[in-house]
C-alpha positions in Angstrom: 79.8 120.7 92.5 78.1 119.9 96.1 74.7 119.6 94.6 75.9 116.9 92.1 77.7 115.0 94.6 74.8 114.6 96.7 72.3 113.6 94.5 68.8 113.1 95.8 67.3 110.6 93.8 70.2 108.5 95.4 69.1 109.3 98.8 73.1 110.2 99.4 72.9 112.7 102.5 75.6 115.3 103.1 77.6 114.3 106.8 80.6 116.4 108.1 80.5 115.8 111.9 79.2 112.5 113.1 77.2 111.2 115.6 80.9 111.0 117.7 82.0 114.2 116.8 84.4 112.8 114.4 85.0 114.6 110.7 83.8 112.4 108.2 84.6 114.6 105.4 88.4 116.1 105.3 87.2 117.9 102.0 84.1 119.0 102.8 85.2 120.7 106.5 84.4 124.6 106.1 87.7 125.4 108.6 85.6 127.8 110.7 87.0 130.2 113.2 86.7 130.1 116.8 85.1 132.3 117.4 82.4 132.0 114.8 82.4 128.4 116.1 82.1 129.5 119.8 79.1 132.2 118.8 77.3 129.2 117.0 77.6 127.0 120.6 76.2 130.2 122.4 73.3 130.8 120.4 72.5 127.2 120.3 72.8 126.9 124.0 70.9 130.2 124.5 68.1 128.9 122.4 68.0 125.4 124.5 67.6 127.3 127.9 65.4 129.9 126.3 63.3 126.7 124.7 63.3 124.6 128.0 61.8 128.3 130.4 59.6 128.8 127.8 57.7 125.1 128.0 58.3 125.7 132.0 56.3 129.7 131.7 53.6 127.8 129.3 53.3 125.0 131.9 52.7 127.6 134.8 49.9 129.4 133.2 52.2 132.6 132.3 52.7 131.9 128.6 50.2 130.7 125.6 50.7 127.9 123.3 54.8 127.5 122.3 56.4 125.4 119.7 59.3 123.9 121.0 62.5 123.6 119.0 64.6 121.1 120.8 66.7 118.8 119.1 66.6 121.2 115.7 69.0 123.7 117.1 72.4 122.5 114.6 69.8 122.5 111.6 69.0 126.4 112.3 71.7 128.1 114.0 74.0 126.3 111.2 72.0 127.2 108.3 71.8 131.1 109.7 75.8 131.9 110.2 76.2 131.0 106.5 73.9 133.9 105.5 74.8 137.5 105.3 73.4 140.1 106.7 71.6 141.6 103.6 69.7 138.2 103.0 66.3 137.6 104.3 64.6 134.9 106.8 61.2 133.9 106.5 60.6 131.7 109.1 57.5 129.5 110.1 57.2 129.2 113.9 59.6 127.1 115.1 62.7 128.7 114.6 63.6 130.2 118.0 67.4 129.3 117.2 67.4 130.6 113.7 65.8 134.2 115.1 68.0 134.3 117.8 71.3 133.8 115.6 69.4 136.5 113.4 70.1 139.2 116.1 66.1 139.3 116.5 65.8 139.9 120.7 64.9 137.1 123.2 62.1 139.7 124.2 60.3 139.5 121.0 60.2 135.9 120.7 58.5 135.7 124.2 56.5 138.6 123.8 55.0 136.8 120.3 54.4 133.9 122.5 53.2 135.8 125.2 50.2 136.6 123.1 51.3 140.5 122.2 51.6 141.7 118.7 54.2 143.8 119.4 56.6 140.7 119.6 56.1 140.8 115.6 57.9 144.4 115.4 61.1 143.4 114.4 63.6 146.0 113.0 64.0 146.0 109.5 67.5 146.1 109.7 67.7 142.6 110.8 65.5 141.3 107.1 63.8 138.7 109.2 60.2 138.7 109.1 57.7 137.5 112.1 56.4 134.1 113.0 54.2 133.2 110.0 51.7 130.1 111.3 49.9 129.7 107.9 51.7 126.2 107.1 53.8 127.2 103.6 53.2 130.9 103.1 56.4 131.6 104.3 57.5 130.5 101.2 55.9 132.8 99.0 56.4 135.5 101.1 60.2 134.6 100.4 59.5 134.5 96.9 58.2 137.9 96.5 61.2 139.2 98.6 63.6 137.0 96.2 61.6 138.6 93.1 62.4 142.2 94.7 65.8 141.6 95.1 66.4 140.2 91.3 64.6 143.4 89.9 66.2 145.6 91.9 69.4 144.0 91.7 70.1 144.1 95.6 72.2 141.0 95.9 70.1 139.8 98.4 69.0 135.9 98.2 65.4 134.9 100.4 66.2 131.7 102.7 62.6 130.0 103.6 62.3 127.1 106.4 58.9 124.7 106.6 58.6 121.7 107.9 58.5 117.9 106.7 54.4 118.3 106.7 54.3 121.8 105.1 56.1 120.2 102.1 52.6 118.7 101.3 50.8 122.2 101.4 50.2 124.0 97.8 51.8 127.3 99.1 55.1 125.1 99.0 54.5 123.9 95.5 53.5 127.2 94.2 56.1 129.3 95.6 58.9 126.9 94.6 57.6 126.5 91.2 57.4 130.4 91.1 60.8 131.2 91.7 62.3 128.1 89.8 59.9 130.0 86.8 61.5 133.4 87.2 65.3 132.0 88.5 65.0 134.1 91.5 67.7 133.9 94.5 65.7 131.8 96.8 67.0 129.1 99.1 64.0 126.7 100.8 64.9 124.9 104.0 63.2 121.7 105.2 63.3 120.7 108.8 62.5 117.1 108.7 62.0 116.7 112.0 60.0 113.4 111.5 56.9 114.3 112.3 54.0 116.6 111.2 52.0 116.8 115.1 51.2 113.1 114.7 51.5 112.2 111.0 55.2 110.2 110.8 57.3 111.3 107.9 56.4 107.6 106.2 53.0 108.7 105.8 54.1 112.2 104.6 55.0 111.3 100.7 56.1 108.1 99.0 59.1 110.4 98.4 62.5 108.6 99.3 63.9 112.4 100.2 62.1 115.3 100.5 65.3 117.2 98.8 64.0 115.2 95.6 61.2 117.5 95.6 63.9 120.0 94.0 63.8 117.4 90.5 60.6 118.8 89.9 61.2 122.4 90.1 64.2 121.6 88.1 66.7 123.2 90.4 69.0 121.6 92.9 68.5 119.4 96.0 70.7 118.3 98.9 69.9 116.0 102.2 71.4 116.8 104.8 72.2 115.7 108.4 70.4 118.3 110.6 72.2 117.6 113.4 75.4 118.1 111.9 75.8 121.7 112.6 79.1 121.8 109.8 77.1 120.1 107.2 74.4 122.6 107.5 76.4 125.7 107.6 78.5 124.3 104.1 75.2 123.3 102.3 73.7 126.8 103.2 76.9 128.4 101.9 76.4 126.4 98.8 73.0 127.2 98.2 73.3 130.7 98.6 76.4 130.9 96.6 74.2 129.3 93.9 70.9 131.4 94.1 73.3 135.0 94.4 74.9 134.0 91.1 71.5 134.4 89.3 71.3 130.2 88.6 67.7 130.2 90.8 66.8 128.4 93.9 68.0 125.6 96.0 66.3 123.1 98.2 67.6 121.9 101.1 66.2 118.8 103.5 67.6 118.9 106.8 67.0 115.7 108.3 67.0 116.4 112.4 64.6 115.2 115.6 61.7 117.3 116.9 62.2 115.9 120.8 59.5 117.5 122.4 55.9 118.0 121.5 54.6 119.3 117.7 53.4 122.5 120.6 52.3 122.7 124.3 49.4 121.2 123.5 50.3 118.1 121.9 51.1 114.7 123.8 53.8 112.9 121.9 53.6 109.9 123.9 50.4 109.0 122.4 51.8 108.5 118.6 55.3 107.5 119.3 57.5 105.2 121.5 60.0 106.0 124.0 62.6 103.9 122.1 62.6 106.3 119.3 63.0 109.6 121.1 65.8 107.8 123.1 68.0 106.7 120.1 67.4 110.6 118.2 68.5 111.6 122.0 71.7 110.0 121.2 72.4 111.8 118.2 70.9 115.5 119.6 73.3 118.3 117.9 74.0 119.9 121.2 75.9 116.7 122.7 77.8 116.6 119.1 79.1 120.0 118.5 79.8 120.7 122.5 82.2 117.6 121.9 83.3 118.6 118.8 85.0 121.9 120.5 86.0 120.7 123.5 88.2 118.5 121.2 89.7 121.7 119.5 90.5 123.0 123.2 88.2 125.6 122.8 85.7 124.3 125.3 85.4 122.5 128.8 83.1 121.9 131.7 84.0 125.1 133.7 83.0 127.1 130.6 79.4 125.5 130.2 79.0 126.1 134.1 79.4 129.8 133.2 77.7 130.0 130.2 74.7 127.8 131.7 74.5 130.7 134.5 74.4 133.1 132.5 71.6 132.0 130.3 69.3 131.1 132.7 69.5 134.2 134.4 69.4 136.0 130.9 66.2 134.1 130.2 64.3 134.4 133.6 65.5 138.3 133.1 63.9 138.4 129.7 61.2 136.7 130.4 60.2 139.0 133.6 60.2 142.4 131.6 57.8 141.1 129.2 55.4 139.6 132.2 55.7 142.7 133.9 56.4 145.6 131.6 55.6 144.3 128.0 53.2 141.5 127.9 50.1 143.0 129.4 48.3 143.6 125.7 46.9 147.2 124.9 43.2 146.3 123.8 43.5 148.6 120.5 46.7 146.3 119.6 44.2 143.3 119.0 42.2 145.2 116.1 45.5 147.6 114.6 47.8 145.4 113.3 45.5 143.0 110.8 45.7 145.7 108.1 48.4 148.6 107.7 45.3 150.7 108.7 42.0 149.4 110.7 39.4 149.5 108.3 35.8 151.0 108.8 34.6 147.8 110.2 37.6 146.7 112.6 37.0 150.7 114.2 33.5 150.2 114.8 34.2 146.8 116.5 36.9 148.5 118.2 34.2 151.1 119.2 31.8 148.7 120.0 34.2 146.5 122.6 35.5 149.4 123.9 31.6 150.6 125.2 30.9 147.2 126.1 34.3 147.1 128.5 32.9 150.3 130.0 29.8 149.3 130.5 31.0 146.6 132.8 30.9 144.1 130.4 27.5 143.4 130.3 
């Protein structure tokens, strides 16, 4: 069984495609089609140029604070095509990639970003809920969505992501412990992405892995190489495999690179060197996998050109409607949506605002 073979007290991390695009592991290679291989480039790619406009917008005074997501693309958009459409996503906020491969609109990202609520109504058909920024909720929330599915016997299994740091916070502990408790389909993904803002992994836990968190729970842990866009996708198919047959939850480490800043308004610089961003640079998952399928013939230059056009103007499209059109935020939207319905006290502030604006804001 995978989980076995990579156990993680031994600190034994799970490696398809290497660093040089090579396959490392004939058994292990999940044999993937074209064109879900091709789809998986694109959604990457898209999430790269949508990732790079966004810090540009933010920059330019025409979006708020933005997490960027560079270097962790492989780790998402990998984890996501081995889910089906049934199964739930509840994300934390960086996971730009793993939305978009989720069929959640560009436009709803950037609205959410752009400071309007309404970039939070995602359609239910997609089973991916909004940007949560409470460090570990998410992972209760999955619970109770993993819970639902076992009583109801819906087939469905709850796939979590937090980050290195978030593995410190007590939602993480108590909703992992939870579903361990009750065996509920559950799979919790960790984007180690080395840094928590600007606490290193090192100082996160004495842990040698973070997937060895899973010993405690009792249930099954797996390291894996986040940039190895292959590895991810089989260790997702594993785990979900696992927590649909009714034998609980999985955890999952994905050990990737954040590149950028922990958000717009963080400075990396000031807690790490250039030398380490520039050997992680080396190893980014975009560089790998684009190599990877120009080696199967199903990629070259002329094609990125295209695609790379295409995007951009995609983006700059997107990203116009929702400064235009969208983004300006209705002033009833920033008291409706904290409760299912505004309480007694949210209308009267409502009320009161609303008189004040009127009054000329005096």
């Amino acid at each position: 069984m995978l989980f076995k073979k990579y156990d993680p007290q031994l600190g034994k991390m799970l490696q398809i495609l290497d660093e040089n695009a090579n396959i490392v592991a004939k058994d292990l290679d999940p044999h993937l089609d074209k064109k879900s291989l091709l789809k998986m480039y694109e959604v990457m790619h898209l999430a790269r140029i949508a990732d790079i406009k966004a810090l540009q917008y933010q920059r330019q005074g025409r979006m708020l604070t933005y997490a960027p997501n560079r270097g962790q693309e492989a780790t998402q958009v990998g984890a996501m095509a081995a889910l089906d459409p049934k199964d739930w996503l509840s994300p934390a906020f960086r996971e730009l990639p793993a939305m978009l491969y989720r069929g959640v609109p560009l436009e709803n990202i950037y609205l959410y970003w752009y400071g309007n609520e309404w970039g939070s109504h995602i359609d239910p058909k997609l089973h991916t809920l909004p940007v949560n920024i409470i460090i570990g909720s998410q992972i209760n929330h999955a619970a109770g969505l993993a819970y639902a599915s076992k009583i109801l016997k819906k087939g469905e299994v709850a796939v979590a992501t937090i980050g290195d740091g978030g593995t410190s916070h007590g939602f993480f502990y108590e909703g992992l412990n939870f579903a361990s408790s009750y065996n509920l389909p559950m799979v919790v993904l960790i984007q180690n992405n080395q840094w928590a803002i600007s606490t290193p992994r090192a100082k996160q836990t004495k842990a040698e892995t973070l997937a060895q968190k899973a010993v405690a729970f009792g249930i099954p842990g797996i390291q894996v190489d986040g940039n190895d866009i292959l590895a991810m996708y089989v260790a997702m198919k594993n785990a979900l495999d696992h927590a649909r047959s009714g034998k609980g939850p999985v955890l999952i480490e994905a050990v990737t690179y954040r590149l950028g800043a922990h958000t717009t308004s963080d400075d990396p610089t000031i807690y790490r060197s250039d030398e380490e961003v520039a050997i992680w640079e080396a190893k980014e998952p975009m560089i790998r996998f684009k190599k990877y399928l120009e080696d199967l013939g199903y990629w070259d230059d002329k094609k990125e050109e295209a695609l790379n056009e295409k995007h951009n103007n995609y983006v700059n499209d997107v990203f116009k409607k929702v400064e235009t059109e969208l983004g300006p935020v209705v002033l009833e939207d920033i008291f409706k949506y904290t409760y299912k319905e505004m309480t007694p006290a949210l209308e009267e502030q409502l009320a009161e605002y609303t008189t004040f604006l009127k009054e000329g804001g005096k």
